[in-house]
C-alpha positions in Angstrom: 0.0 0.0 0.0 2.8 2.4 1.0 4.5 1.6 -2.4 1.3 2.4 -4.4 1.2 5.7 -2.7 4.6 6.6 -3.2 5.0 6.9 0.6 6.9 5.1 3.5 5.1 2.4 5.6 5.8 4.4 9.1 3.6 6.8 7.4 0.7 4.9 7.0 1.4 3.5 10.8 1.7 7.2 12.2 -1.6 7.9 10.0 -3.1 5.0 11.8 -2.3 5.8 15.2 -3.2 9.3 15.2 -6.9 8.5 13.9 -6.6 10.0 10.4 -6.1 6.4 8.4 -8.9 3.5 9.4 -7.4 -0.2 8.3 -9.0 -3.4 9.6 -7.3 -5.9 10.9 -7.4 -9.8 10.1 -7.9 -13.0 12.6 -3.5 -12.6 13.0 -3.5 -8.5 13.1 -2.2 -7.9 10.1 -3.7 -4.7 8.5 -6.0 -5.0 5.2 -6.1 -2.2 2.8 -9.2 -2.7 1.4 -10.9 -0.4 -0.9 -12.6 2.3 1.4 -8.9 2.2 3.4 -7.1 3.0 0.2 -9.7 5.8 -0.6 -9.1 7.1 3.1 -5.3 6.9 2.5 -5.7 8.6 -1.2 -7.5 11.4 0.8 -5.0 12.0 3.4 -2.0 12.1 1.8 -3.7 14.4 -0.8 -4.8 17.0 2.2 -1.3 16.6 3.5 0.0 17.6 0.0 -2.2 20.6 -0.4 -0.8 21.7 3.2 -3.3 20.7 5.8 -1.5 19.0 9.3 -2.7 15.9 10.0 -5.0 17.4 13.0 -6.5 19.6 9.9 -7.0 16.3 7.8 -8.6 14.5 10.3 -10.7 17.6 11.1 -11.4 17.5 7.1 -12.2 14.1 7.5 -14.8 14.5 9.7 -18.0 13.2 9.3 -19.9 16.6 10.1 -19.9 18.3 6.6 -20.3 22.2 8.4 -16.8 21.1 10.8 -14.8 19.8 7.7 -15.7 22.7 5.8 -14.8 25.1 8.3 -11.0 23.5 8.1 -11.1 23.6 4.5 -12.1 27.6 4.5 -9.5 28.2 7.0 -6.8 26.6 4.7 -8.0 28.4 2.0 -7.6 31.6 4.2 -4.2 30.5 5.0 -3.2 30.1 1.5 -4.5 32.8 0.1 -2.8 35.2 2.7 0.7 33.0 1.9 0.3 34.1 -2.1 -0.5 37.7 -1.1 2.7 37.9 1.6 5.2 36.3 -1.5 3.9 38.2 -4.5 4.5 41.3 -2.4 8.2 39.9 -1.9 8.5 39.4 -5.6 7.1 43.1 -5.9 10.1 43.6 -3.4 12.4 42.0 -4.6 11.7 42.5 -8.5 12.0 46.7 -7.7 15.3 46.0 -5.7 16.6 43.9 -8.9 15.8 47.2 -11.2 16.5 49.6 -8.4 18.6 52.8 -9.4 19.7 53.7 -5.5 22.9 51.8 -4.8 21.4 51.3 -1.2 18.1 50.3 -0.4 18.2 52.9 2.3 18.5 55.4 -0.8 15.7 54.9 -2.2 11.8 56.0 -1.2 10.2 53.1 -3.3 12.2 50.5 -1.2 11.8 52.0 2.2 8.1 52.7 1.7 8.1 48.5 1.1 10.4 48.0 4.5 7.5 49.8 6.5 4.7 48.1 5.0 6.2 44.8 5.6 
């Protein structure tokens, strides 16, 4: 299963452990991946991907639609604030690139981007 996924085995333990991956067990305790398992293990690693903690995924995982969505906007949130903060930086940093002012210090365009920072 780990293989398929492209991830290590530990992972799918810690999933396990922490409540965000369900597996059954057979008569000897060995785990068995079956279909609604592999779906559940699609799902997590695919929130993890997108950036949610696994205390957000199992939050997204929950089975009260209103909770899970209330993660999900919240990531969005998150995200969207992280794009705004970098393409400011690249605003930043493009200007410093093209700058005229030998110092950064020198010049009113890059000071007035210091204080809004």
């Amino acid at each position: 299963m780990a293989a398929e996924l492209g991830i290590e085995a530990h992972v799918l333990r810690h999933w396990e452990d922490v409540g965000a991956l369900t597996v059954r067990r057979d008569r000897n305790g060995y785990r068995v991946y079956d279909d609604e398992a592999v779906e559940q293990a699609r799902t997590v690693l695919k929130l993890r991907r997108v950036g949610l903690s696994l205390p957000e995924v199992i939050a997204a995982m929950a089975p009260e639609k209103s909770a899970a969505q209330a993660v999900v906007q919240a990531k969005i949130a998150d995200l969207e604030g992280e794009v705004a903060r970098r393409l400011q930086a690249i605003t930043f940093l493009r200007h410093t690139a093209e700058c005229r002012h030998r110092y950064l210090d020198d010049c009113p365009d890059c000071a007035a981007f210091v204080r809004g920072a």
